[in-house]
N, CA, C and O atoms as CSV, one atom per row, in Angstrom:
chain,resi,resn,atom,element,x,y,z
A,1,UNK,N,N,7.334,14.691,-9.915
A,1,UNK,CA,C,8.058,14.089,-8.819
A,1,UNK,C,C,7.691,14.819,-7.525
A,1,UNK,O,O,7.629,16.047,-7.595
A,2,UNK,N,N,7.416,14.174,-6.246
A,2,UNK,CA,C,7.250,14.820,-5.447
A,2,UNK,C,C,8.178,13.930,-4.011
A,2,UNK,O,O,8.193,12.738,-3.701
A,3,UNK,N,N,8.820,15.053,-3.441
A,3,UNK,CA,C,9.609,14.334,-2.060
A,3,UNK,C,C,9.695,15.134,-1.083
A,3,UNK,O,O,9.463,16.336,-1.216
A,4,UNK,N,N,10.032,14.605,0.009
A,4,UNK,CA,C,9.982,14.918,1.641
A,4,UNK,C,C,11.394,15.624,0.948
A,4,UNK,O,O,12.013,15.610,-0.116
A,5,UNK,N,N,11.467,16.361,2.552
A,5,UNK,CA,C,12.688,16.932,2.363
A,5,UNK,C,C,13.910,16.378,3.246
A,5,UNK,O,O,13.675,16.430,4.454
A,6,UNK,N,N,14.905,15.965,2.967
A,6,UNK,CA,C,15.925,15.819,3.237
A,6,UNK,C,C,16.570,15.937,4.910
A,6,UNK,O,O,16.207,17.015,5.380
A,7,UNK,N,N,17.164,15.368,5.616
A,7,UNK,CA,C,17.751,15.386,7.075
A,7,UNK,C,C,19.155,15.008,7.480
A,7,UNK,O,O,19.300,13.850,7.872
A,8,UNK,N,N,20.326,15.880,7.446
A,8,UNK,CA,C,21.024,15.237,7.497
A,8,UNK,C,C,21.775,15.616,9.262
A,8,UNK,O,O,22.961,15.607,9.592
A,9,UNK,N,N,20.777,15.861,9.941
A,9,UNK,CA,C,21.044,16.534,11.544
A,9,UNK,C,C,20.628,14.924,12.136
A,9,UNK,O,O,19.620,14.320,11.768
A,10,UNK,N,N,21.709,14.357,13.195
A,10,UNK,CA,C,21.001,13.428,14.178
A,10,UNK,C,C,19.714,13.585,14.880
A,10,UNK,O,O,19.478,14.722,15.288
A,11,UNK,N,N,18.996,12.836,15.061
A,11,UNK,CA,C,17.909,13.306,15.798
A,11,UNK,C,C,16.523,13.954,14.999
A,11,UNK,O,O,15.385,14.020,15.463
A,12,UNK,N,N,16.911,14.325,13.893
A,12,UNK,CA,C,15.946,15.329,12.954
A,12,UNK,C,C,15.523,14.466,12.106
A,12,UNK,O,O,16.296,14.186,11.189
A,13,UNK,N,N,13.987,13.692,12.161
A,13,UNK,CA,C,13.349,12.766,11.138
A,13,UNK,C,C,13.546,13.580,9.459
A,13,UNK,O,O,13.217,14.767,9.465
A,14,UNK,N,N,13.809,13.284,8.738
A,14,UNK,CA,C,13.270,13.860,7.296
A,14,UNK,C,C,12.002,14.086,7.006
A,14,UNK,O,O,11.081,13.583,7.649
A,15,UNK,N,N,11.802,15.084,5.731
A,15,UNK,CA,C,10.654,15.359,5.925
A,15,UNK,C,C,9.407,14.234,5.170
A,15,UNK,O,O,9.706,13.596,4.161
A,16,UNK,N,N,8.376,14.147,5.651
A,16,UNK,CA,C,7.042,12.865,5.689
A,16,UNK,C,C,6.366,13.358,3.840
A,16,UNK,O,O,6.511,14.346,3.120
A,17,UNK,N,N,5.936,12.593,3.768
A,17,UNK,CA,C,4.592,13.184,2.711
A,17,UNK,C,C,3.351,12.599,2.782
A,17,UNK,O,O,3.348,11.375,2.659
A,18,UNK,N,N,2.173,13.210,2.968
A,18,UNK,CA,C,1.128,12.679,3.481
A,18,UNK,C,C,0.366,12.970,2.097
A,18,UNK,O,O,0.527,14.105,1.647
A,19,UNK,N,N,-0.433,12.099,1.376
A,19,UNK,CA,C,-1.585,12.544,0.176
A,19,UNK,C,C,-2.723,11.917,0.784
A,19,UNK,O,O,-2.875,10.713,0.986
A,20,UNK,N,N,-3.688,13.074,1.119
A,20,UNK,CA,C,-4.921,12.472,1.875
A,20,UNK,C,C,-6.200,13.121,0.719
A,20,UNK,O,O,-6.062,14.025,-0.105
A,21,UNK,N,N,-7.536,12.221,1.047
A,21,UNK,CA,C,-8.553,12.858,-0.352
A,21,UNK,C,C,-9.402,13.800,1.259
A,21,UNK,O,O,-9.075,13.639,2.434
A,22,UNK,N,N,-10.411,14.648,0.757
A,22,UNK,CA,C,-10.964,15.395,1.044
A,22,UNK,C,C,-12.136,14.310,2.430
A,22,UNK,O,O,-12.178,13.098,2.641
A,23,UNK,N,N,-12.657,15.107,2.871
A,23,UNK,CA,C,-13.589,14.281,3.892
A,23,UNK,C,C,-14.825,14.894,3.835
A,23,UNK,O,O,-15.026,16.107,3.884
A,24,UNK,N,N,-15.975,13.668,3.689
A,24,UNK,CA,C,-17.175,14.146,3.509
A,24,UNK,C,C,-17.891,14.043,4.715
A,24,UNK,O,O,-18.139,13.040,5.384
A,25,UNK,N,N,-18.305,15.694,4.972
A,25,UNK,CA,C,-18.507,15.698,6.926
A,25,UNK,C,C,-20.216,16.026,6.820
A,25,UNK,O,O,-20.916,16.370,7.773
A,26,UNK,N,N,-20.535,15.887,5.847
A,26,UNK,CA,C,-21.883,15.550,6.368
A,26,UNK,C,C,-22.876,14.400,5.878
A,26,UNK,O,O,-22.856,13.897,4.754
A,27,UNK,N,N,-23.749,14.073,6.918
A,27,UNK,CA,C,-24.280,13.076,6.816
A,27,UNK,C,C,-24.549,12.289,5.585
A,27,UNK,O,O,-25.107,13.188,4.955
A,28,UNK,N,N,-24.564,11.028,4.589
A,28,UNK,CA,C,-24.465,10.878,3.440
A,28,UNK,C,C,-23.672,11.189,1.989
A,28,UNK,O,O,-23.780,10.836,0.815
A,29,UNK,N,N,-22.586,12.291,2.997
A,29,UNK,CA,C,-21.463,12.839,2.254
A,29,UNK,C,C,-20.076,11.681,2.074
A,29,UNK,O,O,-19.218,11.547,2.946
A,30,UNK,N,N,-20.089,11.003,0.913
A,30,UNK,CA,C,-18.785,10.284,0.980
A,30,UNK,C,C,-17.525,11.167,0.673
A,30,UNK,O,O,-17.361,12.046,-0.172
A,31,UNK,N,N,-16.569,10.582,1.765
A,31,UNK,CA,C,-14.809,11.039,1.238
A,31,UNK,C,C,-14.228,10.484,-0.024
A,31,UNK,O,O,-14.355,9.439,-0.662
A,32,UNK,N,N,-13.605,11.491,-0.124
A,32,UNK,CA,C,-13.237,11.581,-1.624
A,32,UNK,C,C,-12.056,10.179,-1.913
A,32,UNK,O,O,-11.863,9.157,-1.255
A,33,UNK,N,N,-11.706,10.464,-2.623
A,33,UNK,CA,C,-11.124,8.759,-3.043
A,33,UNK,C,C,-9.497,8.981,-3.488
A,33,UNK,O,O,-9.428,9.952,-4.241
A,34,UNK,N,N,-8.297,8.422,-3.264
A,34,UNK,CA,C,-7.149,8.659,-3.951
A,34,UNK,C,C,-6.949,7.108,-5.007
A,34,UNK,O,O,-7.252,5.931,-4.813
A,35,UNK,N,N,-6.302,7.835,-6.139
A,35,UNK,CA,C,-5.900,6.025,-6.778
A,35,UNK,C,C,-4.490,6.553,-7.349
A,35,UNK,O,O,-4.554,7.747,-7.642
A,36,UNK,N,N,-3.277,5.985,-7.573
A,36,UNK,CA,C,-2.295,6.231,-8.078
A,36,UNK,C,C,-2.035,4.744,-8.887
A,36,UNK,O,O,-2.233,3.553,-8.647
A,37,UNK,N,N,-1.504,5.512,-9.920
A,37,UNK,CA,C,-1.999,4.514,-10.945
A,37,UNK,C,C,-0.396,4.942,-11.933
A,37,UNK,O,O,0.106,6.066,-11.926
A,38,UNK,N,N,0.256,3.542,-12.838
A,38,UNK,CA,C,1.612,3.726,-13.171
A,38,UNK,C,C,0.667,4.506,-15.110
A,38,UNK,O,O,-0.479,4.914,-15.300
A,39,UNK,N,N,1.759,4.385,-16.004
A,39,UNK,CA,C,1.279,5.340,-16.603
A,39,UNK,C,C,1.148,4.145,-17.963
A,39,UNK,O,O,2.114,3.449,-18.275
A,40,UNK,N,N,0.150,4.080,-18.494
A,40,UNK,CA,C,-0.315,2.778,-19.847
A,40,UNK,C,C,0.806,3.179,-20.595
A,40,UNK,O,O,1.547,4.160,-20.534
A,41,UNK,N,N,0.752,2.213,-21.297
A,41,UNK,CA,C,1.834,1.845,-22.566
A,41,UNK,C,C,0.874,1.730,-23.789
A,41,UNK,O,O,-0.319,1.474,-23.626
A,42,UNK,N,N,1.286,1.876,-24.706
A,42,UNK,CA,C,1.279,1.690,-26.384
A,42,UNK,C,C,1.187,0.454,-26.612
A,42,UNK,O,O,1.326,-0.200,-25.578
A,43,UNK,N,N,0.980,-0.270,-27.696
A,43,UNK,CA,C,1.258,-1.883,-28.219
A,43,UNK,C,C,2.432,-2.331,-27.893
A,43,UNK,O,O,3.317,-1.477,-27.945
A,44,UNK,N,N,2.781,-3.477,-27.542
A,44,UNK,CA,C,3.901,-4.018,-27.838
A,44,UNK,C,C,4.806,-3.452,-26.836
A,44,UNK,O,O,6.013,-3.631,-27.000
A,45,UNK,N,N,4.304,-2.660,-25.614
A,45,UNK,CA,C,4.605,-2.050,-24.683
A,45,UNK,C,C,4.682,-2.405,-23.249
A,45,UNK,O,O,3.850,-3.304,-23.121
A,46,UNK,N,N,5.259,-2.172,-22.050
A,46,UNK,CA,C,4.710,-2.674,-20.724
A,46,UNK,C,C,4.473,-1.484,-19.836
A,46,UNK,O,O,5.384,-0.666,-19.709
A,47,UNK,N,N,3.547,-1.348,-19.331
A,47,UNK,CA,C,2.907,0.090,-18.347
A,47,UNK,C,C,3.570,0.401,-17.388
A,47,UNK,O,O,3.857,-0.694,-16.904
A,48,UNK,N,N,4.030,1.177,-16.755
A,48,UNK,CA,C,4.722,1.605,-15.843
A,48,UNK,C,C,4.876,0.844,-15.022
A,48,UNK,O,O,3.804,0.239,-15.013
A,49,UNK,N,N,5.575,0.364,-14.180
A,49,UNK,CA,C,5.454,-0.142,-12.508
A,49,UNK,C,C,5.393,0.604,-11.425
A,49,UNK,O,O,6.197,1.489,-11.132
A,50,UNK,N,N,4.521,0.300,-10.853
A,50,UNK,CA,C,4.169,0.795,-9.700
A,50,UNK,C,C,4.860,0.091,-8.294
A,50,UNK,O,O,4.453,-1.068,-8.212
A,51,UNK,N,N,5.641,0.388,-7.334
A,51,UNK,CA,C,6.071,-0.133,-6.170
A,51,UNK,C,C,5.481,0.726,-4.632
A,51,UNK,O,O,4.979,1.831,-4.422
A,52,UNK,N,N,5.707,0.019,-4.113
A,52,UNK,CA,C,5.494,0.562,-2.773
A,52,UNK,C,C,5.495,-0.199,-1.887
A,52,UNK,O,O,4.784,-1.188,-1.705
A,53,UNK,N,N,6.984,0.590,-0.775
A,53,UNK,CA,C,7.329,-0.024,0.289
A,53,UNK,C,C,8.696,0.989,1.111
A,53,UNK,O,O,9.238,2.050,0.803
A,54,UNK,N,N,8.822,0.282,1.954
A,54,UNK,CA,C,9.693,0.746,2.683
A,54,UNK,C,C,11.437,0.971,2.356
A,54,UNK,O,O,12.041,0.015,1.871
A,55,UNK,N,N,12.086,2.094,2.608
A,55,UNK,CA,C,13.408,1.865,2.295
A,55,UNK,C,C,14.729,0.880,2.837
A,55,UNK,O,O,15.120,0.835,4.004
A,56,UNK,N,N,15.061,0.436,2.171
A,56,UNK,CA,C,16.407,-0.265,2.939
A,56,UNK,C,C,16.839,0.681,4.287
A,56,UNK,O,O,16.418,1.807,4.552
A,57,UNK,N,N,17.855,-0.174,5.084
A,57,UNK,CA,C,18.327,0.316,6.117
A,57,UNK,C,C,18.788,-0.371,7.370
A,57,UNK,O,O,18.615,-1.563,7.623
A,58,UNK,N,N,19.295,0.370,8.002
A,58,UNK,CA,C,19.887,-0.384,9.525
A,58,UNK,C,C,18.389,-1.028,10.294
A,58,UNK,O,O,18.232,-2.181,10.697
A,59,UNK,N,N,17.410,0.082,10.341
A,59,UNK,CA,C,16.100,-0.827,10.685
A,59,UNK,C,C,15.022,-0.182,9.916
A,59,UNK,O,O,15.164,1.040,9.884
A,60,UNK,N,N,13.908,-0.655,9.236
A,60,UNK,CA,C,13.107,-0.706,7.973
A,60,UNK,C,C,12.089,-0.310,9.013
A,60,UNK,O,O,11.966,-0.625,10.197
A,61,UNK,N,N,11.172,0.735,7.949
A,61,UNK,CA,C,9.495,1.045,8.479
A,61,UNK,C,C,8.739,0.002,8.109
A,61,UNK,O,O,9.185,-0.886,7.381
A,62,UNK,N,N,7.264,0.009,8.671
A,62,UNK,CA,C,6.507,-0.751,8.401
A,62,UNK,C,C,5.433,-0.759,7.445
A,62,UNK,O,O,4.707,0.232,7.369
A,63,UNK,N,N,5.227,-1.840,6.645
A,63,UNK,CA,C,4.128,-1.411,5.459
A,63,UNK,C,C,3.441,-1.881,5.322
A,63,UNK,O,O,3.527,-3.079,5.055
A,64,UNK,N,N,1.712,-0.901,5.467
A,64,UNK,CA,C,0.757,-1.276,5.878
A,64,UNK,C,C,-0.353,-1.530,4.875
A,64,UNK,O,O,0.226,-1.174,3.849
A,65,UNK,N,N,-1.393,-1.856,4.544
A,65,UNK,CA,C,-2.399,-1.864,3.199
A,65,UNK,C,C,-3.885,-2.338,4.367
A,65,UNK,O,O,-4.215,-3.300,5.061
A,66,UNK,N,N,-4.255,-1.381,4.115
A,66,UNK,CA,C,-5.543,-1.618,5.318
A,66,UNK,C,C,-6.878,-1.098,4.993
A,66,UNK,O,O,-6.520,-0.118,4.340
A,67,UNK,N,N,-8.355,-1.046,4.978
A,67,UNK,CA,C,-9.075,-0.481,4.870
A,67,UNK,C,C,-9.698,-0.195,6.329
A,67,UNK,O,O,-9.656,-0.877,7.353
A,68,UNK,N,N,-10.274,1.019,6.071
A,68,UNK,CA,C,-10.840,1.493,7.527
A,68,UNK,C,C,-11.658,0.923,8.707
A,68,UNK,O,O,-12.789,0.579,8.363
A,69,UNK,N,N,-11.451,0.790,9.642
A,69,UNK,CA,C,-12.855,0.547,10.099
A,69,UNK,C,C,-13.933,1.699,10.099
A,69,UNK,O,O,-13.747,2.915,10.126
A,70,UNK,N,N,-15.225,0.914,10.058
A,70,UNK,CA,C,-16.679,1.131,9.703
A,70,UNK,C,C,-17.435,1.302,11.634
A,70,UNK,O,O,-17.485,0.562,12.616
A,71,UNK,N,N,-17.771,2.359,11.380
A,71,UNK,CA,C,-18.515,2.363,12.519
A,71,UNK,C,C,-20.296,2.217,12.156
A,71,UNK,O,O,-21.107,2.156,13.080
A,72,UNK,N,N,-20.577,2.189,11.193
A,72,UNK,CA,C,-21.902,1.900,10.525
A,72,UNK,C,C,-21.709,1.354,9.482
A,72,UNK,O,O,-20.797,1.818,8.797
A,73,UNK,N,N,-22.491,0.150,8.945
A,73,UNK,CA,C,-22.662,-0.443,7.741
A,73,UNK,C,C,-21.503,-1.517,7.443
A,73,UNK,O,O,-21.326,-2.463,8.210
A,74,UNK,N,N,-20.990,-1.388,6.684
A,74,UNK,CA,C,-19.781,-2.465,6.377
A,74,UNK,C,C,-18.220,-1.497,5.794
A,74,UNK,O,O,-18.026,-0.365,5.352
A,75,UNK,N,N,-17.387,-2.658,6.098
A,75,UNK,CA,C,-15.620,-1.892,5.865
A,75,UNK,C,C,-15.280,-2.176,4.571
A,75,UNK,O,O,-15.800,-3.255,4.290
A,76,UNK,N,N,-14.679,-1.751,3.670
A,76,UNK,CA,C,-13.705,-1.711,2.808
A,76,UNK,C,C,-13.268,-3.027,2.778
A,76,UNK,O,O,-12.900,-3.483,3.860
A,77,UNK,N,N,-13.196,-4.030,1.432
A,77,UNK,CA,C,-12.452,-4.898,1.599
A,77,UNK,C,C,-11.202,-4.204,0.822
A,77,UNK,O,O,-11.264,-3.138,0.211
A,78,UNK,N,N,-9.754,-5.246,1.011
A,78,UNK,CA,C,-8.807,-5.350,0.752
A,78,UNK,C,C,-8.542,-6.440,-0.353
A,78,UNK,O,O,-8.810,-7.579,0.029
A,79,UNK,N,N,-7.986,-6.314,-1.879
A,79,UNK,CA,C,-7.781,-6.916,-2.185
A,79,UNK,C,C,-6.608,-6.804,-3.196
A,79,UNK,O,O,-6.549,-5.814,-3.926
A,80,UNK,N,N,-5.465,-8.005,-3.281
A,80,UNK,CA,C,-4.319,-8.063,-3.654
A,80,UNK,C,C,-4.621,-9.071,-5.025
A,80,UNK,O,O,-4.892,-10.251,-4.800
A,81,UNK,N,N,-4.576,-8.648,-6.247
A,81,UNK,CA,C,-4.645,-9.308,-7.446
A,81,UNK,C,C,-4.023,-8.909,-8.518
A,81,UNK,O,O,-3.837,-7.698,-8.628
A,82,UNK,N,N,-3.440,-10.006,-9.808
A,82,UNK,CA,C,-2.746,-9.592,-10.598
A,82,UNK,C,C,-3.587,-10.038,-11.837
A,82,UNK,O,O,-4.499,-10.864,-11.802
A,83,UNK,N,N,-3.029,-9.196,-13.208
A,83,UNK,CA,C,-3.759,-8.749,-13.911
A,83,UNK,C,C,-4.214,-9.820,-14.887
A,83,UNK,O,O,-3.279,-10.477,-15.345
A,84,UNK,N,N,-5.503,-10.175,-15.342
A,84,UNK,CA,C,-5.859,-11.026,-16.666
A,84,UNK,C,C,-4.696,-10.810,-17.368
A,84,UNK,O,O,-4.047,-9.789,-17.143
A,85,UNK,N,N,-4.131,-12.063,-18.640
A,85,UNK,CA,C,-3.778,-11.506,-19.990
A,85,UNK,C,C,-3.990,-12.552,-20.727
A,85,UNK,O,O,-4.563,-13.594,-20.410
A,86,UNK,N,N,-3.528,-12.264,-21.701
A,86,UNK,CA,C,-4.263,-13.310,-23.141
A,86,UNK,C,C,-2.491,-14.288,-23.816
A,86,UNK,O,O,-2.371,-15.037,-24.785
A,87,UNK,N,N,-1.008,-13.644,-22.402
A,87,UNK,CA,C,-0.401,-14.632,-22.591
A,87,UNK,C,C,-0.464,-15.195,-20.875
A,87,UNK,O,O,-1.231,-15.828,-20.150
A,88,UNK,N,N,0.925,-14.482,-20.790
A,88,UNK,CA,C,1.039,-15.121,-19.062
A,88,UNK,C,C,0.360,-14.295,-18.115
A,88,UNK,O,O,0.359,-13.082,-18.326
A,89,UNK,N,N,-0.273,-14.791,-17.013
A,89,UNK,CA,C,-1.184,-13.736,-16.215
A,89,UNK,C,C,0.434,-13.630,-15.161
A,89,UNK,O,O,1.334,-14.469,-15.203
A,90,UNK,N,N,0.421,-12.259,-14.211
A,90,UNK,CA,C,1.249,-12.602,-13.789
A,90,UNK,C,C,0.841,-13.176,-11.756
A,90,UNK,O,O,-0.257,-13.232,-11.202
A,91,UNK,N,N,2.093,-13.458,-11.243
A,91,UNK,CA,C,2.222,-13.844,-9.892
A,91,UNK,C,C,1.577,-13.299,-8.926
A,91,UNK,O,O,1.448,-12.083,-9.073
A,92,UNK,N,N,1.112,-13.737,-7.974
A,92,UNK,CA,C,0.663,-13.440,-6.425
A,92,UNK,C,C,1.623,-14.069,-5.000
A,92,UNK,O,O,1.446,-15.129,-4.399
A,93,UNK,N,N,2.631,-13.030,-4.753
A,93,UNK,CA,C,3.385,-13.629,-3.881
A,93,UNK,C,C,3.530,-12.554,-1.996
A,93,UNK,O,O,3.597,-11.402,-1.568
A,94,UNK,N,N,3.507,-13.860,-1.567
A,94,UNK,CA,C,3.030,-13.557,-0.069
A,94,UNK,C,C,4.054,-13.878,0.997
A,94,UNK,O,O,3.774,-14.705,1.864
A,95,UNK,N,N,5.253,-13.253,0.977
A,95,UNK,CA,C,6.142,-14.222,1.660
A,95,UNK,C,C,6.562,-12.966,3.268
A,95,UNK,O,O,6.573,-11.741,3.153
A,96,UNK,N,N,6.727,-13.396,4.022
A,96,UNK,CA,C,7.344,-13.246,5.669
A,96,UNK,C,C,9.002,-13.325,5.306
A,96,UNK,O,O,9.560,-14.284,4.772
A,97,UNK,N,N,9.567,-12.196,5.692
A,97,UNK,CA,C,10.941,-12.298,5.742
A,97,UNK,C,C,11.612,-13.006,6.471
A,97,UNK,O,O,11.059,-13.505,7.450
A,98,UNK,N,N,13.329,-13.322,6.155
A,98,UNK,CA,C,14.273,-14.308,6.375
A,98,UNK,C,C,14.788,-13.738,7.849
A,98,UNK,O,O,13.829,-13.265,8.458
A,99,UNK,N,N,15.790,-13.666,8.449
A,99,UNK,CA,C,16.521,-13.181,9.277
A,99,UNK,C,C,17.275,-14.159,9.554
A,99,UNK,O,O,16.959,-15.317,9.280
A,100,UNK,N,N,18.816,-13.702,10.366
A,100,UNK,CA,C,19.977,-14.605,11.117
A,100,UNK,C,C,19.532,-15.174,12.054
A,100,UNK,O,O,20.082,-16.217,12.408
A,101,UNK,N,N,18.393,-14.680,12.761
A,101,UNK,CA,C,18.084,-14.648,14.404
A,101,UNK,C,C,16.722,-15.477,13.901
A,101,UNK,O,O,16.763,-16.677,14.173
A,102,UNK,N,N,15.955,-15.182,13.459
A,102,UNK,CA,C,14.413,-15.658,14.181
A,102,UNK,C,C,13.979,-15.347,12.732
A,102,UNK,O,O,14.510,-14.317,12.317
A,103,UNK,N,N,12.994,-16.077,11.668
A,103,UNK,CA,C,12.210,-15.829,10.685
A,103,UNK,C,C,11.014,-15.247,11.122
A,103,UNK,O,O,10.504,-15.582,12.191
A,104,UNK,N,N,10.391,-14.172,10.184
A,104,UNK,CA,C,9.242,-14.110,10.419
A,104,UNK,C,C,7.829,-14.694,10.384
A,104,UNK,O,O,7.893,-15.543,9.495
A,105,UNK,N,N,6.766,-14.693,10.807
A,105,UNK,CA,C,5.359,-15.596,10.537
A,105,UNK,C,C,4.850,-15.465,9.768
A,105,UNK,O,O,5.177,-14.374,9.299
A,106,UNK,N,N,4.033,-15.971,9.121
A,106,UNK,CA,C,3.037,-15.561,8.053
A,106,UNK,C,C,1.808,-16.024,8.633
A,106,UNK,O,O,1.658,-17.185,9.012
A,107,UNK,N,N,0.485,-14.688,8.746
A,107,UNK,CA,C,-0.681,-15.367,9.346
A,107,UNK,C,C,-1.867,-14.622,8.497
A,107,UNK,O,O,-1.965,-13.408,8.316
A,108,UNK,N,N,-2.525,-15.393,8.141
A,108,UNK,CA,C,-3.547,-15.221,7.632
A,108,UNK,C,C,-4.700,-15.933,7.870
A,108,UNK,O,O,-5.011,-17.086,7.571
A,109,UNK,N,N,-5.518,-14.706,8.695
A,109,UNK,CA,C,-6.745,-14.826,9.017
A,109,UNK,C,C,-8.112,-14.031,8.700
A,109,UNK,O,O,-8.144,-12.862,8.316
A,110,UNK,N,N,-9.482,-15.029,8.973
A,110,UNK,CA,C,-10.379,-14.492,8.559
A,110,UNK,C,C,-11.003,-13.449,9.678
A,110,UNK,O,O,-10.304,-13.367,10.688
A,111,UNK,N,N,-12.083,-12.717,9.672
A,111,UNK,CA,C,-12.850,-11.609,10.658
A,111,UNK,C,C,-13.817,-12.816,11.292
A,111,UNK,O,O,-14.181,-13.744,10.570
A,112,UNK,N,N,-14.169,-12.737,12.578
A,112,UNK,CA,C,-15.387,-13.145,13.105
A,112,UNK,C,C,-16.628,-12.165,12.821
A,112,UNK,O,O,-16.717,-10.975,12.521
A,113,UNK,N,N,-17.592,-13.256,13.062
A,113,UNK,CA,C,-18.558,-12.183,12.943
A,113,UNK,C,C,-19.667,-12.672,14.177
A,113,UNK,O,O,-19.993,-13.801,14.545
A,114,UNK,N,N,-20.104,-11.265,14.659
A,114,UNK,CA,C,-21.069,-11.110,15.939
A,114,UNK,C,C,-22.286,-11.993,15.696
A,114,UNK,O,O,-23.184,-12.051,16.537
């Protein structure tokens, strides 16, 4: 288990946790890679779940899934997929939140290219 530490002073953010991989600083040197991954199951079993997102609250952080930009060569794609199976595969869901006041957008777009 690993956690920020705790804030209970106005004004005083809690503490952050940053997991960053190593950086490869010379030329042809790639940065190192992070993967977090839930933990396999046995037969007849279901594998951990994995979540990630922001906490409830009076007003919510923002959550981001991005690959870098590329200043040479090409960027990182991004991709959101759920898993083969041999019964039900499961869901891909994409939804923009509700609100009292104003709903949010949903936009999905492609890159131009030069």
């Amino acid at each position: 288990s690993l956690a920020g530490g705790d804030s209970d002073a106005e004004g005083v953010p809690a503490g952050g946790i940053k997991v960053a991989a190593g950086t490869g600083t010379a030329d042809g040197v790639d940065g190192g890679s992070v993967q977090i991954l839930s933990g396999a199951a046995g037969a007849g079993a279901d594998s951990g779940l994995l979540v990630a997102g922001s906490a409830s609250g009076g007003a919510t952080g923002s959550v981001s899934l991005a690959s870098g930009s590329a200043s040479e060569s090409t960027s990182g794609s991004v991709s959101i997929t759920s898993g083969s199976s041999a019964g039900q595969a499961g869901s891909v869901v994409v939804s923009a939140g509700a609100s009292t006041t104003a709903g949010a957008a949903l936009q999905l777009s492609a890159g131009a290219s030069d």
